[in-house]
C-alpha positions as CSV (number, residue, x, y, z in Angstrom):
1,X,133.6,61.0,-7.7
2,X,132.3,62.5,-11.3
3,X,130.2,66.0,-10.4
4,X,126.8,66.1,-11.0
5,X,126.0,66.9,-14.9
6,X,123.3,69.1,-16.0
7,X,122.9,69.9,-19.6
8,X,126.4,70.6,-21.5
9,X,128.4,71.2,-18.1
10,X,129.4,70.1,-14.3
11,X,127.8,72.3,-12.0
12,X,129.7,71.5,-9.1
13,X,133.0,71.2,-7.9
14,X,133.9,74.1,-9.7
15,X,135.2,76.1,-6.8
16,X,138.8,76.3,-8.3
17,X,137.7,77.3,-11.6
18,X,134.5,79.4,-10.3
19,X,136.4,82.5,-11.3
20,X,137.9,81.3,-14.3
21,X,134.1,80.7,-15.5
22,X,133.3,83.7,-14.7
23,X,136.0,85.4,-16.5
24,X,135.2,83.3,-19.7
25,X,131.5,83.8,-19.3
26,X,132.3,87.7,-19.3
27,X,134.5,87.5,-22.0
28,X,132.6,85.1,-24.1
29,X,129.4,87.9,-23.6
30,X,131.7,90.9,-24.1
31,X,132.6,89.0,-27.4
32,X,129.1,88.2,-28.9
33,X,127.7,91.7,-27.8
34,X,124.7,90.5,-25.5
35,X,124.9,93.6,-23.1
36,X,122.1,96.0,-24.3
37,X,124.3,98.9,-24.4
38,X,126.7,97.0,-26.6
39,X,125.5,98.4,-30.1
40,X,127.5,98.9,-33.6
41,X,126.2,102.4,-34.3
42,X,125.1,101.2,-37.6
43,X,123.9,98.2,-37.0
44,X,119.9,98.2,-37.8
45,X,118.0,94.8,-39.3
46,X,114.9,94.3,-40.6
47,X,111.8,94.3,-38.3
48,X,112.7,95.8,-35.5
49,X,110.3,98.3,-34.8
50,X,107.7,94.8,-35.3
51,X,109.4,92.5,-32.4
52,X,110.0,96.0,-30.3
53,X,106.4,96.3,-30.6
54,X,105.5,92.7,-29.6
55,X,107.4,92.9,-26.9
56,X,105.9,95.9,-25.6
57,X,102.6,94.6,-26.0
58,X,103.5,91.2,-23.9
59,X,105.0,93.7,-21.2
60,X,102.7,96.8,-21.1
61,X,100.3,96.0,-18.5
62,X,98.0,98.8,-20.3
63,X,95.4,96.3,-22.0
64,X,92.9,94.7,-20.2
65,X,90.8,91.5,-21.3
66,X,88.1,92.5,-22.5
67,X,84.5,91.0,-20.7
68,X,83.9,88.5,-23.6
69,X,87.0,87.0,-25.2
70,X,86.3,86.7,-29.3
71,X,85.2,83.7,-30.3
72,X,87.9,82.2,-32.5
73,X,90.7,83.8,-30.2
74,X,92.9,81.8,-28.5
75,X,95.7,83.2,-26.5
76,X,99.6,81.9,-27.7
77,X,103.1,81.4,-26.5
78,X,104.9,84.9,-26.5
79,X,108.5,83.4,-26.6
80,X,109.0,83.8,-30.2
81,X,109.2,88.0,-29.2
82,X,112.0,87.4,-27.1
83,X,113.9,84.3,-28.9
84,X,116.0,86.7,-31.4
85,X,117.5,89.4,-28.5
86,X,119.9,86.7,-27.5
87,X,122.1,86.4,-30.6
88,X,120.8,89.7,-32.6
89,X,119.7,92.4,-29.9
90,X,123.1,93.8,-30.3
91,X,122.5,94.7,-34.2
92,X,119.5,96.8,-33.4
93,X,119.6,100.4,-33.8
94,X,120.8,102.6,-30.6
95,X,117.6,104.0,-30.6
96,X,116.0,100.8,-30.4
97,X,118.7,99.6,-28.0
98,X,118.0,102.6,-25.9
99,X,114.0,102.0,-25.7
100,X,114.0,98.1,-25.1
101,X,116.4,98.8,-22.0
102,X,113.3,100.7,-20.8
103,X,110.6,97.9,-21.6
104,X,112.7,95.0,-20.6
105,X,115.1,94.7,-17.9
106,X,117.8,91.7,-17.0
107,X,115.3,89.8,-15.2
108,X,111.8,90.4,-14.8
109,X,111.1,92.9,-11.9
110,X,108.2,93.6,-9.9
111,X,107.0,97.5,-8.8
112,X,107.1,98.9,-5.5
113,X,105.8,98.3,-3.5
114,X,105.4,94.7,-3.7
115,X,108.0,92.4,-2.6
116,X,109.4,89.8,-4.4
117,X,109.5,86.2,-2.9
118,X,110.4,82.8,-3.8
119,X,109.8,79.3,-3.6
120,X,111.8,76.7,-4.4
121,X,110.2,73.6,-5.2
122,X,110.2,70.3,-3.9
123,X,112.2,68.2,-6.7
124,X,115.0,71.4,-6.1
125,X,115.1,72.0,-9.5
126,X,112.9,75.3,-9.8
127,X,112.7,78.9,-8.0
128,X,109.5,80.4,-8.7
129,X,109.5,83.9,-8.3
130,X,106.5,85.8,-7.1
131,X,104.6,88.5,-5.4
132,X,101.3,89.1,-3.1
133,X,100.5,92.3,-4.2
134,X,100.1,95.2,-7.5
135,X,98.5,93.9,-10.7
136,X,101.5,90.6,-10.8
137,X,100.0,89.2,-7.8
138,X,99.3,85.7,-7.7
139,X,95.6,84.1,-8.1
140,X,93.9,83.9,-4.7
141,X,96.9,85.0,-3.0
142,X,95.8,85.1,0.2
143,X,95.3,81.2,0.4
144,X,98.6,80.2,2.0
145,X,99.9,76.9,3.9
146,X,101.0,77.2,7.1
147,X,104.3,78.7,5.7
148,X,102.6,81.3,4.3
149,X,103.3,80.8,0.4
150,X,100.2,80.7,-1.6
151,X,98.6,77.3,-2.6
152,X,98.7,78.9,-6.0
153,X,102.5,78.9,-6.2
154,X,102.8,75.8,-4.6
155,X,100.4,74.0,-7.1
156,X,102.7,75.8,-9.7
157,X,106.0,74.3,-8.2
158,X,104.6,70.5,-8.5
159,X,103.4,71.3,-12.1
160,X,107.0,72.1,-13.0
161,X,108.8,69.2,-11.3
162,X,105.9,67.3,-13.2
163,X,107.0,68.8,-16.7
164,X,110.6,68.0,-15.4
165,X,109.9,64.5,-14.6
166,X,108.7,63.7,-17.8
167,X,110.4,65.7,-20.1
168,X,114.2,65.5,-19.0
169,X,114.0,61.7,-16.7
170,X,111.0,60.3,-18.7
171,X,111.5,61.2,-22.9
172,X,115.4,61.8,-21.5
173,X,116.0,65.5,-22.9
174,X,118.4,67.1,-21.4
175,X,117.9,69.8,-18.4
176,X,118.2,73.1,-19.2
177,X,121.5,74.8,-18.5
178,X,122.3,75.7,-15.3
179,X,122.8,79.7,-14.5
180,X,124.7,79.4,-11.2
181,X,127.4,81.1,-13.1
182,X,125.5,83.2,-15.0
183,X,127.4,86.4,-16.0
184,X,124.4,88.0,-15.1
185,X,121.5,87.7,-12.5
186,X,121.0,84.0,-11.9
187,X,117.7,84.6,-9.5
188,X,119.5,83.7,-6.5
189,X,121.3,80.3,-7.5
190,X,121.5,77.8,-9.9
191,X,118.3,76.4,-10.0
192,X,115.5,77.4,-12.7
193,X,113.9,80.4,-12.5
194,X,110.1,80.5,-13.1
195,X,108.3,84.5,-12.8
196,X,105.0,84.7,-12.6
197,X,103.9,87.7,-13.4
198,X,101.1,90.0,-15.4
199,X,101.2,90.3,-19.6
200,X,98.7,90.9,-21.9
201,X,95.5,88.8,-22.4
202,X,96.6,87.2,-25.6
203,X,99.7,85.4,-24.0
204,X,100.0,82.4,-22.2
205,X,103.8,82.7,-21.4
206,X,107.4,83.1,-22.4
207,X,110.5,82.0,-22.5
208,X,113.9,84.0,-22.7
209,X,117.1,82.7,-23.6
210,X,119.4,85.0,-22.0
211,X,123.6,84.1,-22.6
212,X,124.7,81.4,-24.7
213,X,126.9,78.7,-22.5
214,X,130.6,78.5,-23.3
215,X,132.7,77.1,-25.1
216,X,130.1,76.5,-28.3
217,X,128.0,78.9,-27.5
218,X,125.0,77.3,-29.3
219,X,122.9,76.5,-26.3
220,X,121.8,79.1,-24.2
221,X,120.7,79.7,-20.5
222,X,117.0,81.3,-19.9
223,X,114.0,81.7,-17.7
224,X,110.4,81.3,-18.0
225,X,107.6,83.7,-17.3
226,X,104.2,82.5,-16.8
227,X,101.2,84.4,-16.1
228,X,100.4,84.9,-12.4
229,X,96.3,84.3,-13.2
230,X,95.0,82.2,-15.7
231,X,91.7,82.7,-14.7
232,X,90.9,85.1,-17.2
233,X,90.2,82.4,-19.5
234,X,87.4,80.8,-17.4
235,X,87.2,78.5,-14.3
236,X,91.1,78.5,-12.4
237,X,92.8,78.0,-15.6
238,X,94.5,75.4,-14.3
239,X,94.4,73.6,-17.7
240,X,96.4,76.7,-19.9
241,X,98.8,76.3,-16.6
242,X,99.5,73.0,-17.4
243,X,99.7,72.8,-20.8
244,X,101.8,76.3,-20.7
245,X,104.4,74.7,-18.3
246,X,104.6,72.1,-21.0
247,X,105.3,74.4,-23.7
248,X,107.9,76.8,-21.7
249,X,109.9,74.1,-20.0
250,X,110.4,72.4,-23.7
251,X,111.6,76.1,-25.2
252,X,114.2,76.0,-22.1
253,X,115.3,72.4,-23.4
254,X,115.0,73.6,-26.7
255,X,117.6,76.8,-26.1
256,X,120.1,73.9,-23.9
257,X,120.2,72.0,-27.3
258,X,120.3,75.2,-30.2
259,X,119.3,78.7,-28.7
260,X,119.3,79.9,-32.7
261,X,117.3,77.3,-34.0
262,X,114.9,79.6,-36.0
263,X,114.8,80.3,-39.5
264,X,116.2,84.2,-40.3
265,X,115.3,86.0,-43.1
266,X,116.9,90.0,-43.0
267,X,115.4,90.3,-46.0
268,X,111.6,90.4,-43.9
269,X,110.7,93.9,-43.0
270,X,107.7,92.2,-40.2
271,X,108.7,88.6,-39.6
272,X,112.3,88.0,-40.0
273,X,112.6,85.9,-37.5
274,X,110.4,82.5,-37.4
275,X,110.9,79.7,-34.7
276,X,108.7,77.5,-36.2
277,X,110.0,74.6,-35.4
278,X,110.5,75.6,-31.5
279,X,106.7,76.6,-31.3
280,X,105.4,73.3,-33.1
281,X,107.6,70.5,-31.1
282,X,106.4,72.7,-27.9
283,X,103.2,72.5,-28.9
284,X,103.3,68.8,-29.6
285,X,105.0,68.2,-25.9
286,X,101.8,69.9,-24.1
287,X,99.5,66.6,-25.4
288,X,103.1,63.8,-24.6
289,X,102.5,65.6,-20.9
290,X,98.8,66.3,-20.7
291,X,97.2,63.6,-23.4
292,X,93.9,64.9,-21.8
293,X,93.9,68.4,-21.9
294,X,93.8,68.4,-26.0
295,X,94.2,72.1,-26.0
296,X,96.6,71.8,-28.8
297,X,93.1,70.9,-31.1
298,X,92.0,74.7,-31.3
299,X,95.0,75.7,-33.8
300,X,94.6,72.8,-36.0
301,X,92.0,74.3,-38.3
302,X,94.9,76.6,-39.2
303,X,96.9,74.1,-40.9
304,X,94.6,71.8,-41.9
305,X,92.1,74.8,-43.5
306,X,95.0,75.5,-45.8
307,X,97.2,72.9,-46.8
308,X,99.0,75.1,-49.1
309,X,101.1,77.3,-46.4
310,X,104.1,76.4,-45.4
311,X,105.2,74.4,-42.5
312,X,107.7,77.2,-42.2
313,X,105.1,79.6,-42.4
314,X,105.3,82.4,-39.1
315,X,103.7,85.4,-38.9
316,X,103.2,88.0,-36.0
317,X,100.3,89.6,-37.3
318,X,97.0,88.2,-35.7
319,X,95.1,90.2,-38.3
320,X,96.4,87.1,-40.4
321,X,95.2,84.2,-38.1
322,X,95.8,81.3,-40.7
323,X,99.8,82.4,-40.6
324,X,99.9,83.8,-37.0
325,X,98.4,80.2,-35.4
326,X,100.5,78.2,-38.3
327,X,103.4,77.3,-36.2
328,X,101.0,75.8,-33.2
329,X,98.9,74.1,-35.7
330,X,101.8,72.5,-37.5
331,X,102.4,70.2,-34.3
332,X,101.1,67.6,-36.4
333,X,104.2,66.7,-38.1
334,X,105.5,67.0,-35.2
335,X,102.6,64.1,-33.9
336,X,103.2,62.4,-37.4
337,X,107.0,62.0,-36.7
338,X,106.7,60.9,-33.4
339,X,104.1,57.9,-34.3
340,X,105.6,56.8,-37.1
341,X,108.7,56.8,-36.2
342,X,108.6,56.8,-32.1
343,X,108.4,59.1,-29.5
344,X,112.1,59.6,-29.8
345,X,112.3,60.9,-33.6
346,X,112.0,64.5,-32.3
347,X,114.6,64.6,-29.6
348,X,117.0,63.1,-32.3
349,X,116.1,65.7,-34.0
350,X,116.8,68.6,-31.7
351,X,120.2,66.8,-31.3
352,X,121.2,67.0,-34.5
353,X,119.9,70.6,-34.6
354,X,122.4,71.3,-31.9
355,X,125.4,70.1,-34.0
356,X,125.0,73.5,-36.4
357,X,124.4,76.9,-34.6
358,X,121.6,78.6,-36.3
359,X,118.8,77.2,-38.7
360,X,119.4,73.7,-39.6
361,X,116.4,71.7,-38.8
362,X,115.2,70.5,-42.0
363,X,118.4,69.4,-42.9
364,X,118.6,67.8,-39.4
365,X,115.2,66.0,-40.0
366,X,116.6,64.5,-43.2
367,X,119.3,63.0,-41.4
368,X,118.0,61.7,-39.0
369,X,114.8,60.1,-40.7
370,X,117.7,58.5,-43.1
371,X,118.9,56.4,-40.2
372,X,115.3,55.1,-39.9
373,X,115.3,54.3,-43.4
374,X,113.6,57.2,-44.8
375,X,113.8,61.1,-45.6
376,X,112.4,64.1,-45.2
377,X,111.1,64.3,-49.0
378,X,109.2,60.9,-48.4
379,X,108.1,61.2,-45.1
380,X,106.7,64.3,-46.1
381,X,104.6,62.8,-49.3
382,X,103.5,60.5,-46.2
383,X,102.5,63.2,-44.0
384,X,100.7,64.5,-46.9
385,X,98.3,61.4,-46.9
386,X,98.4,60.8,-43.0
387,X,96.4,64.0,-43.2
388,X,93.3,63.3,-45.5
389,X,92.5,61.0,-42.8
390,X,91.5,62.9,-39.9
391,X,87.9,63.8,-38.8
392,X,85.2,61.4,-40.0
393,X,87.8,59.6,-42.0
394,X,89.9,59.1,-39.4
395,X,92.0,55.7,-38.6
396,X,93.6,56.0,-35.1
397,X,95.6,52.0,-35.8
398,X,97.5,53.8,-38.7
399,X,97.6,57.1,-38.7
400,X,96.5,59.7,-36.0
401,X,96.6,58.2,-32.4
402,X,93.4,61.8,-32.2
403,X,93.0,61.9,-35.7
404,X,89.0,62.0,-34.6
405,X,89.6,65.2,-33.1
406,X,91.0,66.7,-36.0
407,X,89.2,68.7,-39.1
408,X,88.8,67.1,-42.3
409,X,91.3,68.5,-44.8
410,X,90.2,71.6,-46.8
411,X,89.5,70.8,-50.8
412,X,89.2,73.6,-52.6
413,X,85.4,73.9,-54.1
414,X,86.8,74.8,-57.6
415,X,89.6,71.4,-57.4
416,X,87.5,69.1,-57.0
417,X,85.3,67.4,-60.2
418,X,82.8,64.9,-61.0
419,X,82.6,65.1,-64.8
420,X,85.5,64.0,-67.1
421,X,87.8,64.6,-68.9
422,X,89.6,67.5,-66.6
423,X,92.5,69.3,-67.8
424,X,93.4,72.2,-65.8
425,X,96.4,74.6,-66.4
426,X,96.6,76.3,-63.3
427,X,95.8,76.2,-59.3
428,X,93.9,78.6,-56.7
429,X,96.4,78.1,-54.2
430,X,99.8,77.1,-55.6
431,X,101.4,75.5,-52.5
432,X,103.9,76.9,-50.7
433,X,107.5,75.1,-50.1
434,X,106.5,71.7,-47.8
435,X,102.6,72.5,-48.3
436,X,100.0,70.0,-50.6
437,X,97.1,70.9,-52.6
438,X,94.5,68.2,-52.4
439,X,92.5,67.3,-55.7
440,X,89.0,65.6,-55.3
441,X,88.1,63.4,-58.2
442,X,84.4,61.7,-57.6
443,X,83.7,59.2,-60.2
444,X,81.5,58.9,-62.9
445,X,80.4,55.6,-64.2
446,X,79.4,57.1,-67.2
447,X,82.3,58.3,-68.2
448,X,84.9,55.6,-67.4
449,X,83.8,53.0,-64.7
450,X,87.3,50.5,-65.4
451,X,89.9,53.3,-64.9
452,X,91.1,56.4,-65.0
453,X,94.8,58.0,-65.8
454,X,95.7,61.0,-63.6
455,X,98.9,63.4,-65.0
456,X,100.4,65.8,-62.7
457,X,103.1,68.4,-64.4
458,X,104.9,70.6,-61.5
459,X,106.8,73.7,-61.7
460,X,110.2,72.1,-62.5
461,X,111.8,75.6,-60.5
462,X,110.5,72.9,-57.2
463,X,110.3,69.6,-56.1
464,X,107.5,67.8,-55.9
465,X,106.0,64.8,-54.5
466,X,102.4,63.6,-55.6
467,X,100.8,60.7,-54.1
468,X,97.3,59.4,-55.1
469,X,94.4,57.6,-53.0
470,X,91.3,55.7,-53.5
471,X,89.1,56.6,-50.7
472,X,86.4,54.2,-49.6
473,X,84.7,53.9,-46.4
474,X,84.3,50.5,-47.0
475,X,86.6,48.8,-49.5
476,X,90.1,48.6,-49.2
477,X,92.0,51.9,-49.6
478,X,94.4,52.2,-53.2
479,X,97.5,54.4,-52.6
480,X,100.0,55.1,-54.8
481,X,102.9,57.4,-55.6
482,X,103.0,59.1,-58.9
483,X,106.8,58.7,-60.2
484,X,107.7,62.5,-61.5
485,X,110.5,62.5,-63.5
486,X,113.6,65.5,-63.7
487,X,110.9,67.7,-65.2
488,X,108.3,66.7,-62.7
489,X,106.3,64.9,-64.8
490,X,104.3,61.9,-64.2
491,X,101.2,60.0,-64.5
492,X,99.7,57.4,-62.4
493,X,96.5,55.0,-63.3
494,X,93.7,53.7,-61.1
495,X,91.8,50.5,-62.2
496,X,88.1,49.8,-60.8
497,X,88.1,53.6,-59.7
498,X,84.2,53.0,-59.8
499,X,84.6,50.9,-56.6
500,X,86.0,54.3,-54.9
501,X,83.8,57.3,-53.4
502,X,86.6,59.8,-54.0
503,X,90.0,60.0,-55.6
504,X,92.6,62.0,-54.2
505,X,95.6,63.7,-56.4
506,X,97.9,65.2,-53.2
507,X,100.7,67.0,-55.3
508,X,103.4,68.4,-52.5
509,X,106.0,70.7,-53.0
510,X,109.2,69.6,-50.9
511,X,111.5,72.2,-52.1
512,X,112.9,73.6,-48.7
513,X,113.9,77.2,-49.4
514,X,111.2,79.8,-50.4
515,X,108.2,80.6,-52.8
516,X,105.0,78.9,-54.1
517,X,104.8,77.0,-56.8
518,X,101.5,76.6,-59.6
519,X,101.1,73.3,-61.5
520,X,99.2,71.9,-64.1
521,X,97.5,68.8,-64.4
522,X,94.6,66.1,-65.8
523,X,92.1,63.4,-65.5
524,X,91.0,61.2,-68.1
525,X,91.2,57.7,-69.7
526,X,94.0,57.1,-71.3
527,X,93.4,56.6,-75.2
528,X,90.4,57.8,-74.8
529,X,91.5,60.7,-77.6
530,X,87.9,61.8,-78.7
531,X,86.7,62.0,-74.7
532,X,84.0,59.4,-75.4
533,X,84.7,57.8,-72.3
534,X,85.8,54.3,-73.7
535,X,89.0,53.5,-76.0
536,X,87.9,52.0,-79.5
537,X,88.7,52.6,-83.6
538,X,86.8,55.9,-82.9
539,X,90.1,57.3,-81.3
540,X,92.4,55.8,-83.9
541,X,90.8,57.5,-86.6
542,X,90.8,60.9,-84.6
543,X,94.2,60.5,-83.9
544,X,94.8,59.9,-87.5
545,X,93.0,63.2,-88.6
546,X,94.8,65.0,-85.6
547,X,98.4,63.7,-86.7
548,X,97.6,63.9,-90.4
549,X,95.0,65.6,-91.5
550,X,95.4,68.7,-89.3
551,X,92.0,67.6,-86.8
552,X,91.7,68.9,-83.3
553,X,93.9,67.7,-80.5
554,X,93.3,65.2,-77.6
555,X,91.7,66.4,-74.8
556,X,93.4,67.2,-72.9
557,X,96.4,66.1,-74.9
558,X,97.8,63.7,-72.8
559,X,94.8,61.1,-73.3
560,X,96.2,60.6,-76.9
561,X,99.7,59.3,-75.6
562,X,98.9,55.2,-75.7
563,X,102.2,54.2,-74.9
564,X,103.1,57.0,-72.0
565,X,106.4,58.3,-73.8
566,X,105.3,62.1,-73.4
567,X,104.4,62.2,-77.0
568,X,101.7,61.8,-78.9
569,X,102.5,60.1,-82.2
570,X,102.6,57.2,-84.9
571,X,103.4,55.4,-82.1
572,X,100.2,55.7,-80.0
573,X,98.0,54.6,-83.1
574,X,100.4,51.8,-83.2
575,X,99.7,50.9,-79.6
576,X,96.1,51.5,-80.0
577,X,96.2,49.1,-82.7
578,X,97.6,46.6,-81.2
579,X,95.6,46.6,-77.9
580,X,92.5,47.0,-79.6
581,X,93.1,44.1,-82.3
582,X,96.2,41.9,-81.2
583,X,95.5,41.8,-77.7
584,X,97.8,44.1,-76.8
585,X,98.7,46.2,-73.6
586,X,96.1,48.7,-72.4
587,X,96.6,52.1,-72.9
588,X,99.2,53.5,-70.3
589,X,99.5,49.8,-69.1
């Protein structure tokens, strides 16, 4: 009979090779340098001092809550602290070594004199680790079954066979590692260890991946701490438990599939690591396991009040909420992928993450949106429009299953127009690499009630994806993609844009590396040289005096190029010609 599988290995009948393991296990860890004491003298990277810090403040039960949380606070996952000690705590300086040894033990303890205890839950797949007494006592310990173990911990231990259920047998991830043969502590035996214990106010929970699993040694074993109250945050809390459990059982599924799965940048002196894309799939699996609880909605005015940060952006610095909630907020590609391309999209993704130790996602995402017949360049133009229709525009058939619950898409006040033509040579927020700008254009009847040409010219040092819409609470909705070409260049036209409330421009950059990116672009009718609003002899004869007779230019100059060949021309007085007086083709036709 086949043993049991869990994760990437058997877990039983290993009672031949149990010491084999082990040695392998020791080896393996000897090799990689996880032991904190295990230090190259020189070794120091970038930030250190910055995650030491965040760890300390997580840990360090000196900070109380204070009597009224802040209004716009909202407490986060703490695992990305911890996520980089696993494959880089062994490059920090001995100093640093020296004082996280201090802070952080192998496994979370508890102080004398409270005494640890345990409960294993129901499903056998979790310990959960507790205590009765000292500031990491349980909430309302002293209500206890007949056993003795608090109802607490025992409402805790169906939660996580819950999150197990659906998670690993439901959406079919697969279970976390098993740490029966952890070189290390294991918490007793091989079953997941859950600590509930006391952090800092501002943190919901962790998880720590703690030795990568032979031979690979791309996915990791871990444990998860959770807060032993959750009270603080009104009521029993019970809601940030669930949704927590959510989260931190999906970062232990997560580490089974890539442990490294964050993007490093040494170069960072604050930040250089950012698990993005760990803290927005985990966020997105809180609402596929609670649909109700909907706490996930709080962060989304962080992405979608700035469209032009990154959906790599990370930042530890809550001083800098619209880059310290980023990460959380960007779930919605994360709910973007899953609709439109099912439920499964994102676990295909993590699988394919898994086949490259390290930071591969977006490369992953590419493939496997390919074998669904698209990419990550267009299904991130898509994303780009999936988003302008959220709040009172939202459409829950097509787009956002909760796209009601979401906030309508910031516009900046000085990119959005109502009088033509426009021709602007620069941006207020030049989006960042996979980030939009979105460009309101109302329209004027006076102006140019048939149509309207819209030019977009991106920094050719990115690439760039530009869609356009025509927004209409009532009629029928006009999308279209503006075709750039190798100098990202391009031009689209909207007919009838009179029958439209809004038109929306929605250039995005999806370069994947680094940087931000400024572009220029324009709105007007094309022909239209002398900005009269309508195309006539008028704008022949300026052309004329522009071309010959040293007159002013179009404005702005692409309105003057008839025929759309990026010139303007003979030719376009030719064209002009022959539309206005042998029935030819419009203007940009």
């Amino acid at each position: 009979m086949r043993p049991a599988y869990n994760g990437r290995y058997y877990l039983t009948d290993f009672k031949k090779g149990a010491r084999m393991k082990r040695l392998v296990w020791t080896i393996t860890v000897f090799l990689m340098g996880f032991g904190i004491f295990l230090t190259d003298a020189q070794a120091k990277i970038p930030g250190e001092e910055n995650l030491i810090q965040k760890i300390k403040e997580v840990l360090t039960p000196a900070i109380s809550a204070p009597k009224n949380l802040p209004q716009d606070f909202h407490p986060i996952c703490a695992t990305p602290a911890f996520v980089w000690i696993t494959g880089h705590g062994n490059e920090l300086s001995p100093e640093a070594q020296k004082e996280l040894s201090l802070i952080m033990p192998q496994r979370p303890t508890y102080s004398f004199p409270a005494v640890e205890k345990t409960y294993n839950t129901p499903s056998g797949h979790f310990k959960i680790h507790y205590v009765t007494t000292t500031i990491d006592s349980v909430y309302q310990s002293h209500v206890v079954d007949s056993s003795g173990v608090p109802l607490y911990v025992i409402f805790i231990g169906g939660i996580a066979d819950s999150v197990w259920n659906k998670e690993v047998d439901s959406l079919g991830y697969l279970a976390p590692p098993s740490d029966l043969y952890s070189p290390g502590g294991n918490g007793g035996d091989g079953r997941y260890d859950i600590y509930l214990k006391y952090m800092q106010y501002g943190y919901l929970g962790y998880s720590q991946p703690e030795y990568y699993v032979p031979p690979d040694n791309i996915a990791a074993i871990s444990y998860i701490v959770l807060r032993n109250d959750y009270s603080l945050y009104g009521g029993t809390g019970y809601d940030y438990l669930r949704v927590t459990s959510a989260h931190e059982f999906f970062h232990a599924i997560q580490f089974g599939s890539d442990a490294d799965e964050f993007e490093y940048v040494p170069s960072d002196p604050v930040d250089p690591f950012r698990p993005y894309w760990m803290e927005l799939t985990a966020t997105w699996m809180e609402d596929m396991i609670y649909p109700a609880i909907n706490d996930y909605v709080n962060y989304l005015p962080y992405f979608f009040n700035y469209p032009w940060i990154s959906l790599k952006a990370f930042s530890s610095d809550p001083g800098n909420p619209s880059r310290y909630y980023h990460a959380y907020a960007a779930c919605v590609w994360a709910f973007y992928l899953s609709k439109r391309f099912g439920p499964s999209a994102i676990r295909d993704i993590w699988t394919l993450c898994a086949d490259i130790k390290g930071d591969n996602v977006l490369s992953a995402t590419d493939d496997a949106l390919l074998l669904k017949g698209s990419s990550l360049d267009n299904a991130f133009r898509e994303f780009s429009i999936w988003n302008y229709f959220t709040g009172s525009r939202a459409d829950t058939v097509n787009y956002y299953a909760e796209g009601y619950r979401y906030p309508v898409v910031k516009v900046d006040p000085n990119q959005q127009y109502s009088i033509y033509p426009v021709n602007v040579a620069s941006v207020p927020h030049p989006p960042e690499v996979l980030s939009t700008n979105y460009v309101e254009f109302a329209p004027d009847l006076t102006f140019s009630p048939d149509n309207l040409t819209f030019y977009l010219n991106g920094s050719d040092s990115a690439k760039w994806k530009s869609s356009i819409i025509g927004y209409s609470s009532t009629n029928p909705k006009y999308f279209a993609e503006i075709t750039l070409d190798s100098l990202q260049v391009g031009r689209a036209k909207v007919n009838n844009w009179g029958s439209y409330s809004k038109i929306m421009m929605i250039p995005a950059v999806v370069t994947r590396t680094s940087g931000s990116f400024n572009y220029s672009y324009a709105a007007f009718k094309c022909g239209d040289a002398n900005t009269s609003g309508n195309v006539n002899l008028a704008d022949i004869v300026y052309l004329v005096s522009y071309l010959f007779k040293s007159g002013f230019p179009p404005a702005p100059p692409q309105s003057g190029d008839a025929n759309s060949d990026g010139v303007v021309n003979l030719a376009d007085i030719v064209y002009l010609v022959s539309y206005l007086f042998k029935h030819g083709p419009q203007p940009c036709g």
